[in-house]
N, C-alpha and C positions, 0 to 999 in steps of 0.2 A: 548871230548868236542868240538872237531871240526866237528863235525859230530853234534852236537847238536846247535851248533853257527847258520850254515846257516837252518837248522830247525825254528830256534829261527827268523831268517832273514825271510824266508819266512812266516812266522805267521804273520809277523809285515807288512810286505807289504801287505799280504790279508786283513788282519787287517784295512789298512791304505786305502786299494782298497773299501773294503766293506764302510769305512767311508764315502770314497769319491762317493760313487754313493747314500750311503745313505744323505751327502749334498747335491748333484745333485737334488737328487727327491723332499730333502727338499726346495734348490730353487726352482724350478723346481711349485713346490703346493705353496710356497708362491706367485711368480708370477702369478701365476695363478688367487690366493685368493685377492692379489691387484686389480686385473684386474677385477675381480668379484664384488669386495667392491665396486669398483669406477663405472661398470656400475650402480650397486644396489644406489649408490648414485645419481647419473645423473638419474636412473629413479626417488626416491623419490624428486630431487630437481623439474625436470618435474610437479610432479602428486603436489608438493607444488605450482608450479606456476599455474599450472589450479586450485586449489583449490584457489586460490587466486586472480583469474582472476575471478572464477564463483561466490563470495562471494563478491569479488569489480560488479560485476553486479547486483546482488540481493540488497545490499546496496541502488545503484541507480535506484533498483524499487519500492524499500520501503520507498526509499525520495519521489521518482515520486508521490506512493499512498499513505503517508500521505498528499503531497500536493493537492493530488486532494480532499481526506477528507476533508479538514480544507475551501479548495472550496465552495464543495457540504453543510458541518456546513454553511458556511457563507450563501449558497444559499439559504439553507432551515430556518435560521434566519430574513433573509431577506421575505422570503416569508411568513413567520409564521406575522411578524410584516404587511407584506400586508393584509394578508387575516384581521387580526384585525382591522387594520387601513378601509378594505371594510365590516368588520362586522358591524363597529362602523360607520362608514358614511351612510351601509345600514338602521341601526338600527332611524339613525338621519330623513333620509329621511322618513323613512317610520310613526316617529311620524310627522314631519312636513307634510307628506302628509295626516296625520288623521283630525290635527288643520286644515288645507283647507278643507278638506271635512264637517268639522262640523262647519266651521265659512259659506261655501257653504251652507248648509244644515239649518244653521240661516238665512243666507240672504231668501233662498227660502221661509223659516217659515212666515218672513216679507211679504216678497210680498203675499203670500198666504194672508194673516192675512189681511193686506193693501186691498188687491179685494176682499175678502168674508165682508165687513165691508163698503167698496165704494158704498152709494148707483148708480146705474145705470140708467139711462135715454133711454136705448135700443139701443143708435147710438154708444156703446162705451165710450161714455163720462161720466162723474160724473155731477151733476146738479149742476148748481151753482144759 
């Protein structure tokens, strides 16, 4: 049995050797795997904060062009009401310019009416 004891010894120390380098390599990859995790984090936290950045820009382009919309609505509200507001003054005009033309067009009747009826005495005059 003494010849099987340090047999039994030297099992257990290879045993315990193999253990230990199979620790080793186990720390060894977990450091490693931390190290890995935490760049692979630091990049996802990075590519969050550009996402986050280009989404807070886009936000304040789409405030910027709804404001400029709600602008251009108003502008073209406003011009809608112009153009009606000159449809309807041209509309006005153009029957007040007709009543002139035909109260014009009366007067001239008159006069017409007035000289073909005046008799004349040849110098321009009416006879009196």
């Amino acid at each position: 049995m003494t010849q099987n004891q340090p047999n039994r010894l030297d099992r257990i120390e290879a045993t315990q050797a193999v253990h230990s380098q199979i620790l080793n390599e186990l720390a060894l990859a977990h450091r490693e795997l931390a190290e890995f995790s935490t760049r692979q984090a630091q990049r996802q936290q990075q590519q969050l904060d550009r996402y986050d950045e280009v989404l807070s820009r886009l936000e304040n382009s789409v405030n910027r062009q709804q404001e400029t919309l709600s602008r251009i609505e108003r502008s073209i509200e406003v011009l809608t009401t112009s153009t009606t507001e000159t449809i309807q003054l041209v509309a006005q005009q153009a029957i007040q310019s007709e009543r002139d033309r035909q109260a014009c067009l009366s007067e001239i009747r008159e006069i017409w009416r007035y000289l073909r009826y005046e008799p004349r005495n040849g110098n321009g005059r009416s006879e009196e």
